[in-house]
C-alpha positions, 0 to 999 in steps of 0.5 A: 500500500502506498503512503497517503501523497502530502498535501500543501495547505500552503496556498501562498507557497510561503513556508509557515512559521509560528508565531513563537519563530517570528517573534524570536526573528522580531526580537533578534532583528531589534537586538542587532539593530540596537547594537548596529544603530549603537556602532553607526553613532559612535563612528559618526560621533567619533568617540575615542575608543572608535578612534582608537580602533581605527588607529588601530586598523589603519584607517583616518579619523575622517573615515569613521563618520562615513563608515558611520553613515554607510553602516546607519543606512543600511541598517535603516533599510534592514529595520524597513519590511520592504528593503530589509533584504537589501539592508541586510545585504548591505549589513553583511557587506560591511562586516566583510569589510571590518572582517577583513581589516582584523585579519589583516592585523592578525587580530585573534580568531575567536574574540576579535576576527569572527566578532562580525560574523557573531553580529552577521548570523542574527542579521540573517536568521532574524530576517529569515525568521521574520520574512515570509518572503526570503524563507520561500526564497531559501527553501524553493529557490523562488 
């Protein structure tokens, strides 16, 4: 006898979520935001430990305001429902960048050089778990 063929409730070919997950992507998404809005200012004010850092990474002073701006952009497009793929897109491109600038100092591994990689993982899977659309996306490729 052959098993019963699965039938998809779905009508909207999105893949369900419960209320639990979408509340832990909510919640996520508006931990890694906080700390990314936090980061954006403290470049943009150009407080002494950022100016530390960038010393300390080869970077000017006069960067830190643009590295500020181009980071809190991004992280408003990822707050935004409409162009959070994007904003998280842009998010992740800046962390290569700053992963980059470690490993270029040969900062340690797992405290320093993966730090935005600890900050990427949330991004993601707060959207995932918050995004109806990018869960279809990653599980049909469509």
């Amino acid at each position: 006898m052959a098993a019963p063929a699965e039938v998809d409730n779905n009508a909207g070919g999105t893949a369900p979520v419960g209320r639990t997950a979408a509340r832990v992507g909510l919640a996520l998404s508006a931990v890694v935001t906080l700390f990314l809005l936090v980061d954006s200012a403290s470049k943009l004010l150009r407080l002494p430990s950022e100016v530390a850092g960038a010393g300390q990474l080869g970077f000017a002073v006069g960067t830190l305001p643009i590295m500020g701006a181009l980071l809190l952009v991004s992280t408003v497009l990822y707050v935004v429902p409409r162009t959070a793929l994007i904003g998280a897109v842009l998010i992740t491109g800046y962390l290569g960048g700053a992963l980059c600038a470690t490993l270029r100092i040969d900062a340690p591994v797992f405290t320093v050089l993966l730090a935005p990689v600890y900050v990427a993982v949330p991004v993601w899977l707060g959207l995932y778990l918050r995004s109806p659309g990018l869960r279809q996306l990653v599980r049909h490729g469509r």
